[in-house]
C-alpha positions as CSV (number, residue, x, y, z in Angstrom):
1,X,13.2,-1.0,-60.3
2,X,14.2,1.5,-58.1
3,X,13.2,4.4,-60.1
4,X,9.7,3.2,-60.3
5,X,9.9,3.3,-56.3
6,X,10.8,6.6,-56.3
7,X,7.9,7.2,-58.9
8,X,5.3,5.6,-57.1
9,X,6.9,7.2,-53.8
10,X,6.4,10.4,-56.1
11,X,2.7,10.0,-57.3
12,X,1.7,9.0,-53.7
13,X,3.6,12.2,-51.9
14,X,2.4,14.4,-54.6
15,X,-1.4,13.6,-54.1
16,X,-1.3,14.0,-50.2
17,X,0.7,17.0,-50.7
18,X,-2.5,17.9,-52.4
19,X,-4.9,16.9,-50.1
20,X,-3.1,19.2,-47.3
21,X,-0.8,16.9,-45.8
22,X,1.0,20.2,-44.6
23,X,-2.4,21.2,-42.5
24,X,-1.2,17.6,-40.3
25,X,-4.6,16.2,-41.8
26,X,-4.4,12.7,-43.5
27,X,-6.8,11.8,-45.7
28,X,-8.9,8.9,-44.6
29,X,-7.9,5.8,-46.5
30,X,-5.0,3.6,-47.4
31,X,-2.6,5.7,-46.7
32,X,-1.3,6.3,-43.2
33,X,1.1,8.4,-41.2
34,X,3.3,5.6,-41.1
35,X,3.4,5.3,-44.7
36,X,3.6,8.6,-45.9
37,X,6.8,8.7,-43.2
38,X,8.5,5.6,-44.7
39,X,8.0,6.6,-47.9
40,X,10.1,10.0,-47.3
41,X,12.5,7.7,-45.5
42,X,12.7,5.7,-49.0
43,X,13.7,8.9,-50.4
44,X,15.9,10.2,-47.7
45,X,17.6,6.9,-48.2
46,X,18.1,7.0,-51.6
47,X,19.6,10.5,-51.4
48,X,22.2,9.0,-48.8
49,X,23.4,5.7,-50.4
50,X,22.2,5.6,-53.9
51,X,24.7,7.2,-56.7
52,X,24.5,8.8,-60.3
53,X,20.6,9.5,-61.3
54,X,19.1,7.8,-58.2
55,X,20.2,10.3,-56.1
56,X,19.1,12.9,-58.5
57,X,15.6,11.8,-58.8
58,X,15.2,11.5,-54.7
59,X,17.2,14.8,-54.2
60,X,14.1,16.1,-56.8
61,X,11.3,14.3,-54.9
62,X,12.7,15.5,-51.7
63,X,12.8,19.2,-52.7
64,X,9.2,18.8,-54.7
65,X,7.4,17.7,-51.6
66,X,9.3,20.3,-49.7
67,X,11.8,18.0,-47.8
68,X,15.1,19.8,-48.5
69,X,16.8,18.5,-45.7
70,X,20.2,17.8,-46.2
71,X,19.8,18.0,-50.3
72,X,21.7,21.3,-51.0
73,X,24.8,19.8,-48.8
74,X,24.8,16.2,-50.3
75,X,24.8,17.9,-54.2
76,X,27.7,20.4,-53.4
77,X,29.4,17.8,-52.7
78,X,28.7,15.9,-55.9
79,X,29.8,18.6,-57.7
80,X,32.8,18.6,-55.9
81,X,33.4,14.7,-56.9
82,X,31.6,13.9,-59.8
83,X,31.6,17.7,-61.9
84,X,33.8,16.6,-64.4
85,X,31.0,14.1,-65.7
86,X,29.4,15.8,-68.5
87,X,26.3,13.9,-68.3
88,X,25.7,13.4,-64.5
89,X,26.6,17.4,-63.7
90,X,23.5,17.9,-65.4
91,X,21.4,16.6,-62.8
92,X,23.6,18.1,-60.3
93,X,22.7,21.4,-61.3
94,X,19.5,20.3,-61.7
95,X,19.3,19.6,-58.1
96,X,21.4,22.8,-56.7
97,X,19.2,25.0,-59.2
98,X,15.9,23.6,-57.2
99,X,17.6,24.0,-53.9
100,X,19.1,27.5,-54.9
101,X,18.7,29.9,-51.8
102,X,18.5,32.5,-54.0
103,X,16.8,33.7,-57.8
104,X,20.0,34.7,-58.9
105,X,22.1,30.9,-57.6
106,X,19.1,29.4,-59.4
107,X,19.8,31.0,-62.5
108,X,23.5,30.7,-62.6
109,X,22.4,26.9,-62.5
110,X,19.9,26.8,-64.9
111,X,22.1,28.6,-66.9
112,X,25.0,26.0,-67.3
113,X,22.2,23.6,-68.0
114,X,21.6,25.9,-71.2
């Protein structure tokens, strides 16, 4: 259930992202200020309490819809706890290869994903 959250959170984010949401502008309609703020809050959430893929897929969303806030720490971390996971490092250097500071951190992290 929670995945589908952060899916919808996703599709909703990604479509006023497209409509200039950067600009400060809101589209008129159903969604508000309030909402689009709650719904990062949702994600900001998830990247705090939630474990294992949840956290992956907010740390994604967040860094997508350029929210990066705290993502690059929380990861390291992860790595530090949970890198002897084979599966879940994946998404970890998933994450840290979207929030890479630079092209050649990226690549070092896509390149253990190889």
């Amino acid at each position: 259930m929670l995945c589908s959250v952060f899916a919808f959170l996703f599709c909703t984010l990604s479509a006023l992202d497209t409509l200039a949401v950067a600009s400060n502008s809101m589209p008129s309609g159903r969604l508000t200020k309030e909402t689009l703020e709650r719904s990062v809050q949702v994600l900001r959430d998830g990247l705090a309490e939630q474990q294992g893929w949840v956290k992956v897929h907010a740390a994604e969303f967040l860094l997508e819809l350029s929210y990066p806030q705290e993502v690059r720490e929380t990861f390291e971390k992860e790595l530090a706890s949970y890198g002897e996971q084979a599966e879940y490092r994946i998404g970890i250097w998933r994450v840290l290869a979207m929030a890479a500071r630079t092209p050649v951190e990226r690549q070092e992290h896509v390149d253990r994903i190889q």
